[in-house]
N, C-alpha and C positions, 0 to 999 in steps of 0.2 A: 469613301463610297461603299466601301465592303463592308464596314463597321456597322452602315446604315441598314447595310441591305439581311445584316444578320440580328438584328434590332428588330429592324420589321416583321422578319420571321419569325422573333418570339414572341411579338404583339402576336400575331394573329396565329399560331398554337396556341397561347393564350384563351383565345378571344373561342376558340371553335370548342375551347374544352380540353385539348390533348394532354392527356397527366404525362409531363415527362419524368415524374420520377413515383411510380407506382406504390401503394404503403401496403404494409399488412398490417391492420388492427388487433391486437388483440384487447379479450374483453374478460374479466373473470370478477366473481365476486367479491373477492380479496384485493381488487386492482381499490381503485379512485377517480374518476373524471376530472382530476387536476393532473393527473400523470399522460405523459407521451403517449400510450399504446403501443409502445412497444413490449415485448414478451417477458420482459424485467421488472417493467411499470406499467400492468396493464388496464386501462381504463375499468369504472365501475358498471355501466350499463348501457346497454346496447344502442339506449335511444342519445348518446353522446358519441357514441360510434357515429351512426345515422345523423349528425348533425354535420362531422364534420370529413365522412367518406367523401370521394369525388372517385369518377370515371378511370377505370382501370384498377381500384382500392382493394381490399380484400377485409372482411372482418370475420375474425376467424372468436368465435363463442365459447368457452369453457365449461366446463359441470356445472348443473345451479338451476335454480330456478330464479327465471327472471321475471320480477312482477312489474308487467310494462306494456305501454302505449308506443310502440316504435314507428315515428314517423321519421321515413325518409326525407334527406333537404335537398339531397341532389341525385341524377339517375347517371348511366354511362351513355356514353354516346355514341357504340357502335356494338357487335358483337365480340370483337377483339377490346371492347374497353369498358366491358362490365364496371359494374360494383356487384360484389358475390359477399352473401352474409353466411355464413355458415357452421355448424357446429364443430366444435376440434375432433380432431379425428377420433372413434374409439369412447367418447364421455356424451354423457345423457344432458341436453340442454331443452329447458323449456322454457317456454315463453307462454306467462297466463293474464290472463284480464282480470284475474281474479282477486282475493284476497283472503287472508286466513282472518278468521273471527273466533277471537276467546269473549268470556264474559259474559256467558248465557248463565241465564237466571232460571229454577226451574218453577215452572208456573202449577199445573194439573196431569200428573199420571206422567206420559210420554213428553207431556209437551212443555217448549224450555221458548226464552224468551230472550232478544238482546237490543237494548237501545245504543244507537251509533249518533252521534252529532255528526250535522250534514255537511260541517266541514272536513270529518275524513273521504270523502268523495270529493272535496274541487269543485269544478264547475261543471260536471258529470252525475247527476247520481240517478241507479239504473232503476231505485224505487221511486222513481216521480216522474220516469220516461215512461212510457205509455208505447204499447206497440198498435200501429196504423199504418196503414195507405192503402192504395188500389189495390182492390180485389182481393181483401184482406177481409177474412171473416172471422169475428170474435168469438161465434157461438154465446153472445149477448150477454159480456162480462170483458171485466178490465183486464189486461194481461198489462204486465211489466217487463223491459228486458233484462231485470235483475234474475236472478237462482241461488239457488240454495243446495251447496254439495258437500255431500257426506261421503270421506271418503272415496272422491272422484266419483259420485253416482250423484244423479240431479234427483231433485226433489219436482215435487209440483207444484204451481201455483195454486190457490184457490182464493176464493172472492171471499168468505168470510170468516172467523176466527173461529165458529161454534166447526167449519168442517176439514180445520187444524185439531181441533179436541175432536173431533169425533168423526176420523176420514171415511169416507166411502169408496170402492174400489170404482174407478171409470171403466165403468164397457167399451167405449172408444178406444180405451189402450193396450197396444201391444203386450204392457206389462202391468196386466192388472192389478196383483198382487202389489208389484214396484207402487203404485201411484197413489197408496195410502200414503207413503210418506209424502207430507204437504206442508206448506208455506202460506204464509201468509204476513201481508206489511202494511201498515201506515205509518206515511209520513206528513210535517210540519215543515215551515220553514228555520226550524230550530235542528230536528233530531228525527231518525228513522227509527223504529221500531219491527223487527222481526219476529212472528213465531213461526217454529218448528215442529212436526211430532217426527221424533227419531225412534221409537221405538224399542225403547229400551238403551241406545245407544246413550255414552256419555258425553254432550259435544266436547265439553271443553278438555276432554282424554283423549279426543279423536281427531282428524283432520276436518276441519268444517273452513270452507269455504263459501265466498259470495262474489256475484260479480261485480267490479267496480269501473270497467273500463271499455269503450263503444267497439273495440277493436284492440288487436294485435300489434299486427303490422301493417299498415296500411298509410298511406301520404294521404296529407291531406290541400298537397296542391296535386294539377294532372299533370301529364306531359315529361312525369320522371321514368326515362328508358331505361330500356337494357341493365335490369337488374336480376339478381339469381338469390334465391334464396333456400339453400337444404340443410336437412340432416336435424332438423328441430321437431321437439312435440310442441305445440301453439292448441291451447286451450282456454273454456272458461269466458269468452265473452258477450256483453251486452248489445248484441246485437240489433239492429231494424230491420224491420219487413225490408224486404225489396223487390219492390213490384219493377217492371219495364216500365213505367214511368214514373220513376223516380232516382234518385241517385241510389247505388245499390253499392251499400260497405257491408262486407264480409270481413269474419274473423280477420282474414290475410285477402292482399289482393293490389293489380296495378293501378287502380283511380283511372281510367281512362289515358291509358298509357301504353306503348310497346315493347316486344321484347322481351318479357322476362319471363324465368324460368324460375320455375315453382316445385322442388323435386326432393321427392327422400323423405318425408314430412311426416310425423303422424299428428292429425288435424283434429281436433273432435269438440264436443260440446259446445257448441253457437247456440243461440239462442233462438238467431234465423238459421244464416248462411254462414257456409266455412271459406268455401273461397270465393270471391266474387270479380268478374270479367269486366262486370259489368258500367253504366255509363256515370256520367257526371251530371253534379246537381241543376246549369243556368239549359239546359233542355228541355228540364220539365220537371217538377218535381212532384209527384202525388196532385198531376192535374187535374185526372177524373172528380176525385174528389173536391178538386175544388171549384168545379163548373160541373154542375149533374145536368144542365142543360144539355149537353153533346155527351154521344156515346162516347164509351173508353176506346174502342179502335179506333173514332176518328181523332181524339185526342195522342194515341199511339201515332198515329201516322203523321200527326203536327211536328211530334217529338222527332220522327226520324227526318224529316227535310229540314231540323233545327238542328240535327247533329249534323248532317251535310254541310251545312252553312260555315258551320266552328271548324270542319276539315275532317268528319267520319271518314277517313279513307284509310287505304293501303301503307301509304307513307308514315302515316302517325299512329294508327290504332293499331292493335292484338298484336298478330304472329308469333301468341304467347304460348311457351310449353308448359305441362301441365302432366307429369309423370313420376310413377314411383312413390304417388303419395297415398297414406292410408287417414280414409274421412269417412268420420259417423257419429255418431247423434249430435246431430242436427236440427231443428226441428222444422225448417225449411226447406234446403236446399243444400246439399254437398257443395254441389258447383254452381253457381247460377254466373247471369251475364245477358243483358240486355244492349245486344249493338256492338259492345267492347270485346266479344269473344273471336272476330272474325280473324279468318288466318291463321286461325292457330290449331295445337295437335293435346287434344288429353289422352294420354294414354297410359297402360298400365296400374290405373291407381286402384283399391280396394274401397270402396264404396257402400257402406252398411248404416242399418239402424237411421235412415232419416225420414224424419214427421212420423213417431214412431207412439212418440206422448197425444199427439192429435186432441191436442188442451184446445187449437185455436183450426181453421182453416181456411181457404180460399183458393185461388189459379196458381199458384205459384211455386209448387211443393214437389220434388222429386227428387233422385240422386245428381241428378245434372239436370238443371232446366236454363236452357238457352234461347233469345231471340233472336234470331240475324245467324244462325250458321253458315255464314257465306265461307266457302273453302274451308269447313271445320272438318279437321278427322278426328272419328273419338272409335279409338282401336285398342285393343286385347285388356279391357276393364271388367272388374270382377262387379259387377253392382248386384246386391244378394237385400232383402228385410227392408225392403222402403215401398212406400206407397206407391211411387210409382218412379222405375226406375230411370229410363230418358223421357226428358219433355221437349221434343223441338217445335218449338211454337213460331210463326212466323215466320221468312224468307229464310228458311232453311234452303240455300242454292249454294251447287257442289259441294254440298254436307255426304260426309259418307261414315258410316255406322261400322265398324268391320271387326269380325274374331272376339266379339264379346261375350262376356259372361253372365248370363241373367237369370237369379231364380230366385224364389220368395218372395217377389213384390206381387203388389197386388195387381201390376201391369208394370211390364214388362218395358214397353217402346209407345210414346204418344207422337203422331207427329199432325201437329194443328194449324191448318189452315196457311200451309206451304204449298209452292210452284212446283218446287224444283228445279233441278233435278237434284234427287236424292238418292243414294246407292246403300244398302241396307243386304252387307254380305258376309258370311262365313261365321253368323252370331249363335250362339247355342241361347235359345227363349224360351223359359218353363214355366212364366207364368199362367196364372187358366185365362187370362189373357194378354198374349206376348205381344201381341199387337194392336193399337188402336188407332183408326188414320179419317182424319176429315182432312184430306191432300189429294194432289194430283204431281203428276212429275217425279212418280215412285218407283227404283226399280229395286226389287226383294227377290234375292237370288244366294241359292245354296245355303237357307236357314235351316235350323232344329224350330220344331215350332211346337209346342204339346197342346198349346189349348183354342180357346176361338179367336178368329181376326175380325174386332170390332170397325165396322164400315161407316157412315154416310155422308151423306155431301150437303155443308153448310152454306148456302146460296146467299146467305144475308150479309157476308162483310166481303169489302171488296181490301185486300191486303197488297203490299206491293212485291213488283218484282225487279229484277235486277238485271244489268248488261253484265256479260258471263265475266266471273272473276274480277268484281267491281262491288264496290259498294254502292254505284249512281243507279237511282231509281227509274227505271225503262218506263217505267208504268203500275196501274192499280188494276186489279181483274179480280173477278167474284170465281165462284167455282161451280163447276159443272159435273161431275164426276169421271171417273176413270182416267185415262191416260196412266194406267199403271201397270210395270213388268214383275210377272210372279215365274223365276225359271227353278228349278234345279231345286228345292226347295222339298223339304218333308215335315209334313203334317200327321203327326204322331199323337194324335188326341185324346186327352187320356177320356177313361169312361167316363167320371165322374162330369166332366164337361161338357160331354154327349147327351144327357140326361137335359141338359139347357133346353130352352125351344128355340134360342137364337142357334139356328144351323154353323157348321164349323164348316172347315172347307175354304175354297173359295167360290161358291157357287152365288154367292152376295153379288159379283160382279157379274152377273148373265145379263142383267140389265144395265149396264154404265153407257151414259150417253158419248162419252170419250170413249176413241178407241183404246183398248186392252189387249198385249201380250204377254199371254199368261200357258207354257207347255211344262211339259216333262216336270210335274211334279210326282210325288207319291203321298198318298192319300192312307190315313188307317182306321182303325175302329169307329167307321160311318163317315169320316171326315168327306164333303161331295167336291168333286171338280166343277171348275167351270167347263160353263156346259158345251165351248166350243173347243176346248183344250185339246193339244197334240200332245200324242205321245202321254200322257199321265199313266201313271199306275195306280188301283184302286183295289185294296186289300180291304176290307171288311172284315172280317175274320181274325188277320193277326194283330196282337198285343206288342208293339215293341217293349212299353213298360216300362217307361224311359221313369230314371230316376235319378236324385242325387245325393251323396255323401260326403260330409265332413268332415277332412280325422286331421285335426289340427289347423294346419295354416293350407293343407291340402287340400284341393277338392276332385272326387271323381265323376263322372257320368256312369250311368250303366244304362246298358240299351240291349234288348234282343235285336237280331238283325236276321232276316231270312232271305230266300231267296228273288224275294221282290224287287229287292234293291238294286239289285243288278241288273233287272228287268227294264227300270227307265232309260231312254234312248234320248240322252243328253247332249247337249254341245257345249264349246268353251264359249262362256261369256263374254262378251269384248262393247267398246263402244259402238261398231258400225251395228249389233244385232238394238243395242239397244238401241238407238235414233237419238231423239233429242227430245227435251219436256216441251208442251206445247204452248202453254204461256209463255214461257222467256227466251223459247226460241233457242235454247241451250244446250248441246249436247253433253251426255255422262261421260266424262270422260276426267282424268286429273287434274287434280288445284294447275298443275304449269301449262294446262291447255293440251296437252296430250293423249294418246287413245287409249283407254286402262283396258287391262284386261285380267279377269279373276283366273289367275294361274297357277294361283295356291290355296292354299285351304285354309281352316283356323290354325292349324300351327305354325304355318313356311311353309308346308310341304309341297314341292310340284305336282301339280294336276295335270290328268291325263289331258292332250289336244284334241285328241278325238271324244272319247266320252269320259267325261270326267264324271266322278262317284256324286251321285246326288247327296246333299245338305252340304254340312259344315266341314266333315272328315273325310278327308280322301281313303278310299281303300278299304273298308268297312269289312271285316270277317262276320260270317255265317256263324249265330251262336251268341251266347252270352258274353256281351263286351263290357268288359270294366274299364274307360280311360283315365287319366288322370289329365283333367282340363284348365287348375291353378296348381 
């Protein structure tokens, strides 16, 4: 009987997943996928790891570059029984989608030529992939999600071979200069054909690369947990658009999955998106487009009570970390995530250079564009040179903003056509405009702010909202304006801003048909209060001159600061001042249902209880202040 009953017990550890005897993999280029994995004999490629990891495993990555499609076959099953892929301690591993190309032919002047048979790409190739879906705009030309790099630097596409011979610099691009160098492909069902203009460059002396593969890392079944993956550079792939409806594959990312942590990374050259949250393909895939009968939000909202259905919830979806990683050029999205991001925390990553080429356009394009930030925190991130830095679009509910770093985008924070509630605190925002909000359910407390906060209220889509700390749909509501808190906040505008004729300030909200609590801010070069505001401070006169600087991997703020500052008569933020958003009935308060209260500033520091220093910095000296804020 004891025999039985300890039989039984291993069926069913078995049967739930429990690794009783945990492995370490290792993986190096010198190894062979016919060896053990162990550190004597150690496997050839990572995607033979990832075939045959299980729950609690470890694959520990060697020096190398690894040119690879690694799909996960199994996830772990708890937070104690990871699978963690990771790079060896101390040695440089990458992981690219790419491929190295000899055999360029040289054609005219700069420009060189290479024919590839379509059988070196498989059943993939990224020149006869076509970039599309919703809300995806071409600028009325073919794109591909192939590339062309030289020397880890991307090339451009262009539609025709005469402006490969004979580039012309794009005004649209950040780097105009950069975007002579251009590309161009046809292919057959035989052979692809590439040309180049390198400019002088030798390809076949030089590193020249192409990409060959849709993805990195990524499964391509869902519902694989609890995995960790750091310490890797992950480049170089053929990426797709990914609208929120549609399935959204990033460089690296969970497929609609929990759990995992994504850390230490440096991430870069997607074609869209580098990481992606976001959902699975039987929900919806590029529906709009394929019924233009119905608008896209009402198609959007099919989508989300088809994710309900399948188990959108708590239990199965996000609670993904998402830290310590550095991502840029992009030409999408850093981070995106439609549905799949909920519950989870992105934090400290560096965030640069994305939709920077601006070859293509449409809704979709930011350092982080997320739908559904239900309980998301995205806290002390550097996001600096992208179009626009957060895009929280949709049921952004218990989303909180907090101690971020934003400058050089061309906007700064979007948040589209959200409830709330949303908590937006301790962020330093430089762009001329750090703010832009068609939402309600906002509270904006203890910002840096330099330029104008773009307002108004979109009446025409009814979007949903949510029972607090849930993914179940409560209901669908249109918007009305206001229900928004502006506390503690400084509005330091620079002149050139001033000059607009859209007024800065918050005096946009004197008319919101929602009630508004909005005091104790400070107001500078013309920037107007609202007009019913307590407590504001209103300087005209002083420049703080808020500016910032670069010197290496460091970044500083400089700011004058005078005597005004001290002048606003502040309180400590907490949940009871705020109240609750008015659509979903939800109060501001923590993801575990708890009362927050802003007690510290952007760094940790403790704030005063009584009057704590308006903006972001506790404590602010009189005079020219240089801090260092990365």
């Amino acid at each position: 009987m004891k025999l039985l009953k300890i039989i039984t017990l291993l069926f069913v550890l078995l049967g739930t997943g429990y690794c009783l005897e945990a492995r370490e993999y290792h993986v190096s280029l010198n190894g062979s996928d016919l060896n053990d994995g162990s550190v004597s004999k150690p496997l050839k490629t990572i995607a033979q790891a990832a075939r045959i990891a299980k729950a609690g495993d470890v694959v520990t990555v060697h020096e190398g570059t690894y040119r690879e499609y690694v799909i996960p076959e199994n996830g772990g099953t708890d937070e104690t029984h990871r699978i963690v892929y990771q790079a060896a301690h101390g040695e440089k591993v990458s992981i690219k989608g790419s491929e190295i190309i000899k055999g360029w032919q040289p054609i005219k002047d700069d420009v060189w030529k290479v024919t590839i048979p379509n059988t070196f790409f498989g059943k993939f190739n990224p020149y006869q992939d076509t970039i599309w879906g919703d809300w995806f705009g071409n600028k009325g030309r073919i794109h591909h999600t192939g590339e062309v790099y030289l020397n880890g630097k991307s090339f451009y596409e262009v539609e025709a071979l005469a402006k490969v011979i004979n580039p012309k610099p794009l005004t649209d691009a950040v780097d105009s200069a950069g975007s002579t160098y251009t590309w161009y492909c046809e292919s057959n069902n035989k052979t692809t054909t590439i040309w180049a203009n390198f400019h002088g460059h030798k390809p076949n002396a030089e590193l020249v690369e192409i990409n060959a593969r849709p993805a990195c890392f990524f499964p391509t079944k869902t519902g694989l947990n609890y995995i960790t993956l750091r310490g890797f550079t992950i480049s170089q792939a053929a990426t797709q658009w990914a609208a929120p409806t549609a399935e959204q594959i990033g460089m690296i990312g969970p497929h609609w999955s929990k759990g995992w942590i994504i850390e230490n990374n440096v991430i870069s050259d997607s074609k869209c998106s580098g990481i992606s949250l976001g959902k699975e393909k039987t929900t919806g895939h590029n529906v709009w487009l394929g019924d233009m009968k119905k608008d896209g939000a009402i198609h959007y909202i099919e989508v989300v009570f088809r994710a309900l259905k399948i188990g959108w919830n708590k239990q199965n979806i996000g609670s993904h970390i998402i830290r310590n990683n550095t991502i840029f050029n992009c030409e999408q999205t850093g981070i995106c995530g439609s549905l799949g991001a909920v519950f989870s925390q992105i934090t400290n990553n560096n965030i640069y250079n994305i939709h920077v080429k601006r070859q293509f356009t449409g809704a979709e394009m930011a350092g982080i564009k997320i739908h559904a930030s239900i309980d998301l925190l995205i806290k002390s991130n550097r996001i600096h040179n992208c179009s626009l830095g957060l895009w929280m679009d949709w049921m952004a509910q218990g989303t909180r903003i907090s101690s971020n770093l934003m400058y050089h985008n061309d906007t700064d924070l979007f948040t589209e056509v959200d409830h709330g509630p949303i908590l937006i605190d301790n962020n330093i925002m430089l762009a001329s405009t750090p703010y832009a909000e068609c939402s309600e359910g906002v509270a904006t407390v203890h910002n840096l702010f330099t330029g104008r906060i773009a307002h108004w209220v979109d009446g025409g889509r009814y979007t949903p909202y949510h029972l607090p700390h849930d993914t179940w749909v409560a209901g669908l509501i249109t918007f009305f304006g206001g229900d928004h808190r502006f506390y503690n906040n400084i509005f330091a505008t620079d002149k050139e801003v001033m000059k607009l004729k859209d007024p800065t300030g918050l005096a946009k909200y004197n008319d919101s048909k929602q009630p508004v609590q909005i005091a104790a801010n400070i107001y500078f070069n013309g920037a107007t209060p609202y007009n019913k505001e307590i407590d504001a401070v209103e300087n005209k006169t002083f420049d703080p001159n808020v500016t910032i600087e670069e010197n290496g991997e460091e970044v500083f703020l400089h700011i004058n600061v005078d005597d005004s500052f001290k002048k606003v008569k502040t309180q400590l933020i907490t949940s009871r001042l705020l109240g609750k958003a008015i659509a979903p009935d939800a109060a501001f308060e923590n993801a575990d249902g708890s009362p927050l209260k802003i007690d510290v500033d952007y760094f940790g520091k403790k704030r005063s209880d009584t009057n704590p220093f308006v903006g972001p910095i506790e404590g602010l000296k009189e005079g020219k202040q240089v801090i260092k804020v990365w």
